[in-house]
C-alpha positions in Angstrom: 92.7 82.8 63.7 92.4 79.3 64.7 89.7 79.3 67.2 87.6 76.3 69.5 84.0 76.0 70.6 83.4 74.0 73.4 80.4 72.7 74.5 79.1 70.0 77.0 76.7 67.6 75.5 73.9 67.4 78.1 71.6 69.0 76.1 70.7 71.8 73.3 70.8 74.5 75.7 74.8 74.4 75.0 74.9 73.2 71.8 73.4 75.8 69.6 74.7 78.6 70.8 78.1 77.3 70.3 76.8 76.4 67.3 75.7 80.1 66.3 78.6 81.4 67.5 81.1 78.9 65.5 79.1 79.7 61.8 79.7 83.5 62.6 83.2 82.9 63.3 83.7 80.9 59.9 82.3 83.9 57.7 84.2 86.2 58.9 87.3 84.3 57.8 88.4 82.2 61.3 88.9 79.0 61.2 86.7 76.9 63.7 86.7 73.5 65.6 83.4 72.9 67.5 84.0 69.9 70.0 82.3 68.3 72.7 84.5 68.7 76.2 84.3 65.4 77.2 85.4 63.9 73.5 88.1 67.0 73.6 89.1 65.5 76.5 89.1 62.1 75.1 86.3 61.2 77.7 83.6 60.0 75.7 82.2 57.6 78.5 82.5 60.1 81.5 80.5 62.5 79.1 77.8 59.6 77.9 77.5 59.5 81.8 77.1 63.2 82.4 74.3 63.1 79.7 72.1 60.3 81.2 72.7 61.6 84.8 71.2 65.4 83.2 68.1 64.1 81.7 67.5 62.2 84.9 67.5 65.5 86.7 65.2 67.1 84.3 62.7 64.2 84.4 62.9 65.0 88.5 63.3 68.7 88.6 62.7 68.8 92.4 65.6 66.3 92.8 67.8 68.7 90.8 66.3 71.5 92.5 67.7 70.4 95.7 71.0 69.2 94.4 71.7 72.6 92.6 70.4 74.7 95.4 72.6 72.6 98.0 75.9 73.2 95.8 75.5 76.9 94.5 79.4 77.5 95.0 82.2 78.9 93.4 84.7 76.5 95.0 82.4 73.2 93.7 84.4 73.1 91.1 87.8 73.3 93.4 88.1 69.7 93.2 87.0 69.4 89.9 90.1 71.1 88.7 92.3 69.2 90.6 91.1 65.8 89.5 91.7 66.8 85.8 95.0 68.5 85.9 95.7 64.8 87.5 94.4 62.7 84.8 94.5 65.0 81.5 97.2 67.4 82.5 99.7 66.2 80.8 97.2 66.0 77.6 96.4 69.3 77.9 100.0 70.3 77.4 100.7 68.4 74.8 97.8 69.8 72.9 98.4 73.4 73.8 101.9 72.8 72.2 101.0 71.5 69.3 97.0 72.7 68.4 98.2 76.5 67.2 94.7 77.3 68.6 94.5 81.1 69.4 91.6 81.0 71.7 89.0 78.5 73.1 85.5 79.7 73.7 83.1 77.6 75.9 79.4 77.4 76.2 79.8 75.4 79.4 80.7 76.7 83.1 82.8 73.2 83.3 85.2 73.2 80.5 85.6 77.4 81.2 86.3 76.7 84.3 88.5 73.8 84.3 90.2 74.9 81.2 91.4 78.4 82.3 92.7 77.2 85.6 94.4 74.5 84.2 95.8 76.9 81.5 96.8 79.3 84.2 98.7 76.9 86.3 100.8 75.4 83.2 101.4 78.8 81.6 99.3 77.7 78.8 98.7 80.6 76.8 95.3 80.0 75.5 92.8 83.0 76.6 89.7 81.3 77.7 86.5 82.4 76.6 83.1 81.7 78.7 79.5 82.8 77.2 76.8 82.2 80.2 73.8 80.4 78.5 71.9 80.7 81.3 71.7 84.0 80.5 69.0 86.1 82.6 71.4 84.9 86.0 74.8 82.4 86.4 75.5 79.9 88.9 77.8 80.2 91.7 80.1 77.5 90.1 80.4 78.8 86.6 82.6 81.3 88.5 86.1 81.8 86.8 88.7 84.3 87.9 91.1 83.1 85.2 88.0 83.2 82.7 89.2 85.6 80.0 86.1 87.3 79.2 82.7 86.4 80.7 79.9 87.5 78.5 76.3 87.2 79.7 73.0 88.8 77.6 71.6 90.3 81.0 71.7 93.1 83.1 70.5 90.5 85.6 73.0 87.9 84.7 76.1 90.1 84.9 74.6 91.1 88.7 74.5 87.3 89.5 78.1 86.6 88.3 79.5 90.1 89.7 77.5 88.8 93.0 79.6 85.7 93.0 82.8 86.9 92.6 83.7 87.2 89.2 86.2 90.0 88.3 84.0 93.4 87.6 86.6 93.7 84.9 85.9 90.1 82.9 82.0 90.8 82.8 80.7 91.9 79.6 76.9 92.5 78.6 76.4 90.7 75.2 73.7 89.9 72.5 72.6 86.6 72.8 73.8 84.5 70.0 70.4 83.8 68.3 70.6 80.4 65.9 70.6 81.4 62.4 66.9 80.1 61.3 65.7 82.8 63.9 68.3 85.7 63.4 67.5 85.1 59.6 64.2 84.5 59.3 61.4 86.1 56.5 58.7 87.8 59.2 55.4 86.3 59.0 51.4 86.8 60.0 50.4 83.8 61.9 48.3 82.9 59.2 50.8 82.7 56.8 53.0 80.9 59.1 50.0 78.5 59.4 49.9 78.0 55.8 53.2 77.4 54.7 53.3 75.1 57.6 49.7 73.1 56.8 48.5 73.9 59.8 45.0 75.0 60.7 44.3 78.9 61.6 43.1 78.6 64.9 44.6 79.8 68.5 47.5 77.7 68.2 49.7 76.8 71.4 53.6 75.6 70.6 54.0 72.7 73.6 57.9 72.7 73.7 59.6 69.3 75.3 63.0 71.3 74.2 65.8 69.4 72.3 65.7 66.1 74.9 62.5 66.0 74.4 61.7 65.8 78.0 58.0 67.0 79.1 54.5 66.3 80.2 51.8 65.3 77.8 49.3 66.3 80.6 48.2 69.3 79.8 47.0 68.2 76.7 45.0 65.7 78.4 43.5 68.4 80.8 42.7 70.6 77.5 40.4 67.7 75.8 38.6 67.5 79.2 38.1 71.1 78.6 37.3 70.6 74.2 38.8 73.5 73.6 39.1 74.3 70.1 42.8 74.5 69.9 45.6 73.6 67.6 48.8 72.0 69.9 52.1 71.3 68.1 54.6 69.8 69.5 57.6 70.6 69.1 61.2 68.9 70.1 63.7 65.9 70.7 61.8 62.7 70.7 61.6 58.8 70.4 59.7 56.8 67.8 57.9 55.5 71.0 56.8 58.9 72.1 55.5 59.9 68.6 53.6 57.2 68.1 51.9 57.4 71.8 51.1 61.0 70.7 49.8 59.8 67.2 47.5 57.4 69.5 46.3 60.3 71.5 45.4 62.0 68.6 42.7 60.0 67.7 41.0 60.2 70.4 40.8 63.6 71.1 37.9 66.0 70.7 37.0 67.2 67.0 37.6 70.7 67.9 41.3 69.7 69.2 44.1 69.1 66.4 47.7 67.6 67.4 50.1 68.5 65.3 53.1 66.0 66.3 56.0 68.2 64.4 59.4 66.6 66.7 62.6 68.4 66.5 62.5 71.1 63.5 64.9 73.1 62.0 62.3 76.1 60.8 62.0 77.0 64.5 61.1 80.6 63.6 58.1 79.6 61.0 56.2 77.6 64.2 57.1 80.2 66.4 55.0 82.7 64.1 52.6 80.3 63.8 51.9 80.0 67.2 49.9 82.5 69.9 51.6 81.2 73.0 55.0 78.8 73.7 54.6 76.7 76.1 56.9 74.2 78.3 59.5 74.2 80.6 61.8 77.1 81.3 64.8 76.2 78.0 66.8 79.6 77.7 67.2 79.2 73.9 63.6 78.6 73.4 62.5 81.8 75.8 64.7 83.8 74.4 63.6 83.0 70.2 59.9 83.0 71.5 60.8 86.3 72.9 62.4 87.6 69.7 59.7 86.6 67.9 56.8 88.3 70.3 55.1 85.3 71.0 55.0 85.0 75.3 56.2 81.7 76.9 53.9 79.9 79.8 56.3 78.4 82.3 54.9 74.8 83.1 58.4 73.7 84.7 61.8 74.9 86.0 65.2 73.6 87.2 67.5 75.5 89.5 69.6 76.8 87.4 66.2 78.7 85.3 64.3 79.9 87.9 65.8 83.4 87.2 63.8 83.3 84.1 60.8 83.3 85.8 61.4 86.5 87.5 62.6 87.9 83.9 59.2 86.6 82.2 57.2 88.7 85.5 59.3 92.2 85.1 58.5 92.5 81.5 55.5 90.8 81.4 56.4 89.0 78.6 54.6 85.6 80.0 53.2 83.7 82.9 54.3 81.0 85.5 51.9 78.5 85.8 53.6 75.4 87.1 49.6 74.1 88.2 47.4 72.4 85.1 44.8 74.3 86.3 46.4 77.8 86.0 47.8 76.5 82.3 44.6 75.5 81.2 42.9 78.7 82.6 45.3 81.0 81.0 44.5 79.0 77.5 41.1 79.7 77.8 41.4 83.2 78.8 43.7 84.0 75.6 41.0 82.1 72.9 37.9 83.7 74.8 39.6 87.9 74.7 41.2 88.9 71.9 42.4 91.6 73.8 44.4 89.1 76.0 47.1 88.7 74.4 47.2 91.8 72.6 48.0 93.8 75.7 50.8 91.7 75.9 52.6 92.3 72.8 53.9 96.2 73.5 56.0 94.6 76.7 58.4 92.8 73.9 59.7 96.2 72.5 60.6 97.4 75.9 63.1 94.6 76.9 66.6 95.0 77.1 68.4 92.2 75.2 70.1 92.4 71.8 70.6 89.9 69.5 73.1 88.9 66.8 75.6 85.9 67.1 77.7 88.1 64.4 78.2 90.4 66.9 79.5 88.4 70.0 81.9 86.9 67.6 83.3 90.0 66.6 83.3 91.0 70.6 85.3 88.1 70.8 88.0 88.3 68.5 88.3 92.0 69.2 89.4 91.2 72.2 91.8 88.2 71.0 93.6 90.8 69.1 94.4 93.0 72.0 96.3 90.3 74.0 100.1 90.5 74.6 101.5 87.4 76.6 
């Protein structure tokens, strides 16, 4: 089968499970195009746009916040529809006709969305496919009734999207399509972790500024007020500039702090083991591998569309919200001081409901791609 993996490039959160997804489809024998919607579209600038206007919002969550909150609709997208069966209609057909593609499947409520209407209207006989990275909920706008199959990881999520309106029937509960460094990772102690990774073995905090690399430096700031003896990596996307401030602080930190300045890293899984706690804003990928792994996640941050994984976090007590320095730093020293903290922690892991396994949504998938008649 010829099959597409859509994404929207406004951040990793889409990217790598399209990613995952697309490598599982290639061994077992399909052949694969991963794309970007907007360059699909042949919309590079609109997308370049979309991108800047994104990390915007996640520098001001509470602008976001409000923005999201204010437009939590189904119909949002009503117009969004219309506007590109005006200006890439005709493209769309063209491609349709001449692509062979058997199915598209999209890590993106707007090319799911737009793409199966648009298909539905022109008789396009594409199925659409639609897997819900927010994962523990859905949006009122990802809503698709001409959305093939709608697969979400969650209990929860497939309430939210059943909630909204999409058809009972389209809804399926799936493993969440774990990136391949995780899903095939060697198990390690934390010391060993720490060892193959040159880092020191003490309590060791992951500070995650996710694949943007947007976060706050403060609470490191509030920790060598406190000279704790911690170890903080940092993990994810960032600038030359932003490395080298954090080389500067470095220096001036406490003895009994070390700042490991790691970036964006393809061995996620060996600094997840390494660590005792993640901590950063509320990134679904990065929940979900620290949750695989059994390390808990401290919530320092969330958008609208996340804040469902705060409630998840609470009903399996599988981490904490702290969007207050003081609360972070307090739950810190509570974890180094009791060894016990964390400990009675780790049994809550086993007892959440997720599976895992990209394999095994692509084989969901084209199961179902073999079982359509047109």
């Amino acid at each position: 089968m010829k099959i597409d993996c859509i994404y929207v490039d406004g951040g990793k959160g889409h990217l790598v499970p399209a990613q995952a997804i697309a490598e599982q489809l290639e061994k077992q024998g399909h052949q694969v195009i991963i794309e970007d919607f907007y360059k699909f579209l042949k919309m590079s600038l609109v997308g370049k746009i979309n991108k800047s206007v994104w990390r915007y919002l996640l520098k001001h969550p509470e602008i976001e916040k409000k923005m999201s909150s204010k437009n939590d609709s189904p119909s949002l997208l009503d117009s969004w529809v219309k506007f590109g069966k005006l200006i890439r209609g005709s493209f769309l057909k063209k491609w349709a006709k001449n692509s062979k593609t058997d199915a598209i499947i999209c890590t993106h409520y707007l090319p799911s969305r737009i793409l199966s209407d648009i298909f539905k209207d022109y008789d396009i006989k594409i199925p659409v496919y639609y897997y819900a990275t927010d994962v523990f909920s859905c949006p009122g706008f990802s809503i698709g009734k001409n959305i093939r199959k709608f697969y979400i990881p969650t209990k929860e999520g497939a309430e939210y999207a059943l909630s909204y309106g999409q058809p009972k029937e389209s809804i399926n509960i799936c493993p969440f399509p774990l990136q391949s460094s995780c899903a095939n990772s060697v198990k390690l102690s934390k010391e060993e972790a720490r060892k193959k990774l040159n880092l020191k073995n003490i309590f060791t905090i992951q500070l995650n500024l996710g694949g943007e690399g947007v976060g706050t430096l403060s609470l490191i700031e509030e920790i060598a007020k406190k000279e704790l003896s911690i170890q903080i990596v940092v993990i994810g996307g960032m600038s030359e500039n932003s490395k080298n401030k954090l080389q500067n602080m470095s220096k001036k930190l406490p003895k009994c702090i070390n700042l490991v300045v790691a970036g964006f890293v393809k061995n996620v899984d060996e600094y997840l083991y390494a660590c005792d706690i993640v901590v950063g804003r509320a990134g679904i990928n990065t929940m979900v591998e620290a949750l695989y792994m059994n390390r808990p996640f401290m919530i320092t941050d969330v958008v609208f569309t996340v804040i469902p994984s705060v409630n998840y976090v609470k009903k399996y007590n599988i981490g904490w919200e702290a969007l207050k320095l003081d609360q972070q730093v307090k739950l810190i020293e509570e974890s180094i001081k009791d060894k016990d903290f964390l400990n009675k922690m780790d049994s809550n892991f086993s007892k959440v409901p997720m599976e895992f396994g990209a394999d095994k949504l692509a084989e969901m998938i084209v199961k179902d791609i073999k079982t359509i008649t047109f």
